[in-house]
ZALO-738651 format. One record per residue (C-alpha): residue number from 0; residue in three letters; x, y, z; chain. Coordinates in pm, whole numbers, plus 32768, in hexadecimal, padded with zeros to 4 digits. Example, Ala and Ser with C-alpha at 12.3 -4.5 7.8 and 13.67 -1.06 7.14 Angstrom:
// ZALO-738651
{site 0 ALA {84CE 7E3E 830C} A}
{site 1 SER {8557 7F96 82CA} A}
***
This chain:
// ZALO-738651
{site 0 UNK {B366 90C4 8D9A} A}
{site 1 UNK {B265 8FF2 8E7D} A}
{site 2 UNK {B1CB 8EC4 8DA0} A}
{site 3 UNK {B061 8EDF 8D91} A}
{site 4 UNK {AF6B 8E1E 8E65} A}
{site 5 UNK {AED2 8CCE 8DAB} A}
{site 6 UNK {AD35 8CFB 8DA9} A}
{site 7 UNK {ACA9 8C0C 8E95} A}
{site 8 UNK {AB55 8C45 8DBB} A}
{site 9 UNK {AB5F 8BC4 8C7A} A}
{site 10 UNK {AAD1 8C63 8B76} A}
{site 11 UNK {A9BD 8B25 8B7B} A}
{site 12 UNK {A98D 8B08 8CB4} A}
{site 13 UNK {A93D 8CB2 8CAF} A}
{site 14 UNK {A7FF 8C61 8B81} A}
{site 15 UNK {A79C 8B4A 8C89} A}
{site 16 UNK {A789 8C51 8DA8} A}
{site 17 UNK {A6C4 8D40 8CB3} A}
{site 18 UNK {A5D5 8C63 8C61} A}
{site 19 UNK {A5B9 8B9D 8DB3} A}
{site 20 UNK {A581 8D13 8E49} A}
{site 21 UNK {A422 8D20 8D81} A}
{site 22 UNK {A3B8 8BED 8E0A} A}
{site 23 UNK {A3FB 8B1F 8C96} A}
{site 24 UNK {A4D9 8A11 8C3E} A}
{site 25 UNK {A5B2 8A3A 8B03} A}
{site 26 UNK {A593 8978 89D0} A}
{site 27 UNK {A6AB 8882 8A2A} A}
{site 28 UNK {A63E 8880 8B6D} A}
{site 29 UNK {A4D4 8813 8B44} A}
{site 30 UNK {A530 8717 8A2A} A}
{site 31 UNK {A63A 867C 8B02} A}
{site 32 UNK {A511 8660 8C05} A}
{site 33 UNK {A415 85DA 8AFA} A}
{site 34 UNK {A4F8 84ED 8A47} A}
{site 35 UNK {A602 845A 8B87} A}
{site 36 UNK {A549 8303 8B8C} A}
{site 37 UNK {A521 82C0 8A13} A}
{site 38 UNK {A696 828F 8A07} A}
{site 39 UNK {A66E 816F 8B42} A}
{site 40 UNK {A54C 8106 8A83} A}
{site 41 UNK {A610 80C4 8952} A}
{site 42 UNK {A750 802F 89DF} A}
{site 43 UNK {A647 7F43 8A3C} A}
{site 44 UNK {A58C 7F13 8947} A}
{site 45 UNK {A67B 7ECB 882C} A}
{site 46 UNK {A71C 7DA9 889D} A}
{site 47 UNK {A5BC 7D0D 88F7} A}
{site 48 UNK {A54B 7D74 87AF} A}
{site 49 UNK {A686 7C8B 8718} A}
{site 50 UNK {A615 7B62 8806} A}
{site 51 UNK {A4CE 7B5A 87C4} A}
{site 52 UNK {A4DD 7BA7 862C} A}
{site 53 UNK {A4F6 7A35 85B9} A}
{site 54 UNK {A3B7 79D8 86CA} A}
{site 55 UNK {A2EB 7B24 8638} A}
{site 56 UNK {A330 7AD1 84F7} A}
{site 57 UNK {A2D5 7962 84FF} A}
{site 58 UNK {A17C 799F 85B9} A}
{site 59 UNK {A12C 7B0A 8541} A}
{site 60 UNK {A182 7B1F 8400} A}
{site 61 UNK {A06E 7BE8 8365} A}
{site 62 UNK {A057 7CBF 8498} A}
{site 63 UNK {A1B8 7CF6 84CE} A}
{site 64 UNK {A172 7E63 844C} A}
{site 65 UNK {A044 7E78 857E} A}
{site 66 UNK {A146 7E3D 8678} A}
{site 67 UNK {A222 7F48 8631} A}
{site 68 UNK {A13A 802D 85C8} A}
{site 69 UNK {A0AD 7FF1 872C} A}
{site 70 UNK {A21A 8027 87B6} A}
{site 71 UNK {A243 817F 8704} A}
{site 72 UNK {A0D7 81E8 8799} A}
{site 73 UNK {A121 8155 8914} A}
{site 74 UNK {A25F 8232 88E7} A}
{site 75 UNK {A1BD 8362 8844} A}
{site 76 UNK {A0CA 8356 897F} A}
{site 77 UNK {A1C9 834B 8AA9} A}
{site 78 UNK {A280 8469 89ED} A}
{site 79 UNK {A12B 8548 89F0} A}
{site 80 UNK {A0E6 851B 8B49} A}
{site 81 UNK {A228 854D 8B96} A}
{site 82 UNK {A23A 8686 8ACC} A}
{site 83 UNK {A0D9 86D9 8B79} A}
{site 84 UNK {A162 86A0 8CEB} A}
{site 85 UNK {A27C 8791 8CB4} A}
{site 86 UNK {A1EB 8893 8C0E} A}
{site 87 UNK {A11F 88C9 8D34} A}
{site 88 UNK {A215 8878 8E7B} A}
{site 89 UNK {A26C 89B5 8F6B} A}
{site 90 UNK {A3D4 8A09 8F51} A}
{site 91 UNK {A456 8A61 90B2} A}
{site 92 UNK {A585 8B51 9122} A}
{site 93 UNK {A638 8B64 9245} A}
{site 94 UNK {A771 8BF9 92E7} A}
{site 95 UNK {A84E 8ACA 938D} A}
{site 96 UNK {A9A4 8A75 93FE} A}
{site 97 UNK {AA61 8953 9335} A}
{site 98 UNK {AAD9 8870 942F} A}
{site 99 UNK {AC12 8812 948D} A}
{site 100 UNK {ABD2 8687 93EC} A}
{site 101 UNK {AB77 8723 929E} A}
{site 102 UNK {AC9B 86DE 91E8} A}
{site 103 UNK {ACD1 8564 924F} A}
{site 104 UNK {AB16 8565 9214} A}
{site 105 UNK {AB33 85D9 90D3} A}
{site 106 UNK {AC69 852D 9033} A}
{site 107 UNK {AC09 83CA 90CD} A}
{site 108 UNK {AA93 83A1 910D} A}
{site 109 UNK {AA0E 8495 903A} A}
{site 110 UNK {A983 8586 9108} A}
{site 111 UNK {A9B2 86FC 9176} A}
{site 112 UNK {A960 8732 92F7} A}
{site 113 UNK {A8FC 886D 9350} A}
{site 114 UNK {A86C 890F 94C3} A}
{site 115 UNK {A760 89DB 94DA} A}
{site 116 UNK {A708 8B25 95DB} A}
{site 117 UNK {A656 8A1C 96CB} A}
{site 118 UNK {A79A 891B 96B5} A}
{site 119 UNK {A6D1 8833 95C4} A}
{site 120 UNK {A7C3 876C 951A} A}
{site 121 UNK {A730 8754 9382} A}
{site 122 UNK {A7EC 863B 927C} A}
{site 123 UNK {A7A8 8690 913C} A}
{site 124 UNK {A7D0 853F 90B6} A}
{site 125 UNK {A78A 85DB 8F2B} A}
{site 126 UNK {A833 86DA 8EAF} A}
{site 127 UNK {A7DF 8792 8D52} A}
{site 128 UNK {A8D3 889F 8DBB} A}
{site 129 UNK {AA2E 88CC 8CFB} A}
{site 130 UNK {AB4C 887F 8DDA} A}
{site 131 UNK {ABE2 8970 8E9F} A}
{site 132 UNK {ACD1 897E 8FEB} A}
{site 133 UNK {AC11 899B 911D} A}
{site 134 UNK {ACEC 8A19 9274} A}
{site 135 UNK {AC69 896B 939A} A}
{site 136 UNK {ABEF 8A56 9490} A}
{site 137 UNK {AB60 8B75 9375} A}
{site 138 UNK {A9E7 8BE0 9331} A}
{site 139 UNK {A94F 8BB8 91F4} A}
{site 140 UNK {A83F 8C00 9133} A}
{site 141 UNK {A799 8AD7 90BC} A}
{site 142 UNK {A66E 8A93 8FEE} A}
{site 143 UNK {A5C8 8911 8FED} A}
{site 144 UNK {A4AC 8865 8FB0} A}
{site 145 UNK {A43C 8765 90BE} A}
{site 146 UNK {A37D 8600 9081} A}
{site 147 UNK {A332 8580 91BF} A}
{site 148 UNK {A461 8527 9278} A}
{site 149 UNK {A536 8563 9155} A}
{site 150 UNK {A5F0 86C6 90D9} A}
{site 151 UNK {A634 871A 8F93} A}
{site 152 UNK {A765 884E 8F73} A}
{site 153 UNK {A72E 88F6 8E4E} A}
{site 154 UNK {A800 8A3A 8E89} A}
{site 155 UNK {A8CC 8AEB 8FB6} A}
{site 156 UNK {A9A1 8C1E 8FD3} A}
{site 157 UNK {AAA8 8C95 90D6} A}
{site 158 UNK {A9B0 8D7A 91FD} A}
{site 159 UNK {AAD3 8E53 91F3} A}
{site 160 UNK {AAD9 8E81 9078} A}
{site 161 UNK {AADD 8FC7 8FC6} A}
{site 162 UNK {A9C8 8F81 8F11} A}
{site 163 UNK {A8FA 8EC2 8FFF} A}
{site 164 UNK {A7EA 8FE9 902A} A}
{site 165 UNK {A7AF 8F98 8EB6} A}
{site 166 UNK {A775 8E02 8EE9} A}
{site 167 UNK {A68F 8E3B 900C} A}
{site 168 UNK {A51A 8DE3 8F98} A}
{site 169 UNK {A457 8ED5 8F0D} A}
{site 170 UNK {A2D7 8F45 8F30} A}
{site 171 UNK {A25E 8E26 8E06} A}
{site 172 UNK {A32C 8D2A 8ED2} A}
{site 173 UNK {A254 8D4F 9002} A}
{site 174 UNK {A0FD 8D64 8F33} A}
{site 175 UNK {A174 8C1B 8E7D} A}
{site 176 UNK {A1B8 8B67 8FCA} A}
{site 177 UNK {A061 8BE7 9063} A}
{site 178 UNK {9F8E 8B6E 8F04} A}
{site 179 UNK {A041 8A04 8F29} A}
{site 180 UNK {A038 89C5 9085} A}
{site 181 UNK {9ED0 89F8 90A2} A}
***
């Protein structure tokens, strides 16, 4: 008896696919998007916050309330406009080859390198993707987003797949990349 094959796809990776088809983020996704510098912004923050209590408190100390209540607003307003931006970027697809540094890439420097059709070599330096093992050499599927000069992988599927005809983007993913790209 032959032992069965281990599914490259997992089954996240597969509701990332189905929704990246339509041209939409998913939930975890987006908020990972929305929310990735609050955490930076935090780590910062706090320790600050500790520093400068004593100096707050000694000159401020009827508006101590002001100043965070004009924290919690500065961050409730980079998280909307983050939240804005997002909602409203084109997702893109292509078809590349993983390159043969993708392994040492993405295990050391954080990044996936994949080739395109015209031999353009594209780092995703972010990656909201679930980790999965990419052979050097094989086309995938891949849907990102793009910011400038930096890519974003949010999902990507084996060409060869069985169920790649199913990941491909479908009629609402092309209207939704026409509607936010002009």
């Amino acid at each position: 008896m032959e032992k069965p094959k281990r599914e490259v796809v997992s089954p996240e990776m597969r509701t990332r696919l189905l929704a990246n088809r339509q041209g939409a983020l998913t939930s975890a996704q987006w908020r990972e998007l929305v929310f990735e510098p609050l955490i930076t912004l935090l780590l910062l923050l706090v320790p600050a916050i500790i520093v400068l209590r004593s100096t707050l408190l000694a000159f401020v100390v009827g508006a101590f309330w002001l100043v965070g209540l004009a924290g919690v607003a500065a961050v409730a307003l980079m998280i909307f406009f983050r939240a804005r931006r997002y909602a409203r970027i084109p997702l893109y697809h292509a078809v590349m080859t993983s390159d043969a540094e993708t392994r040492f890439l993405w295990k050391f420097r954080g990044g996936n390198r994949f080739v395109t059709a015209n031999e353009e070599v594209v780092r995703f330096t972010r990656r909201l993707a679930p980790a999965m093992p990419v052979q050097a050499g094989a086309p995938y599927l891949l849907y990102y987003l793009r910011e400038g000069n930096t890519y974003t992988l949010l999902s990507l599927a084996p060409a060869d797949h069985p169920n790649a005809d199913a990941w491909k983007p479908s009629r609402s993913f092309e209207d939704r990349f026409r509607r936010r790209t002009h």
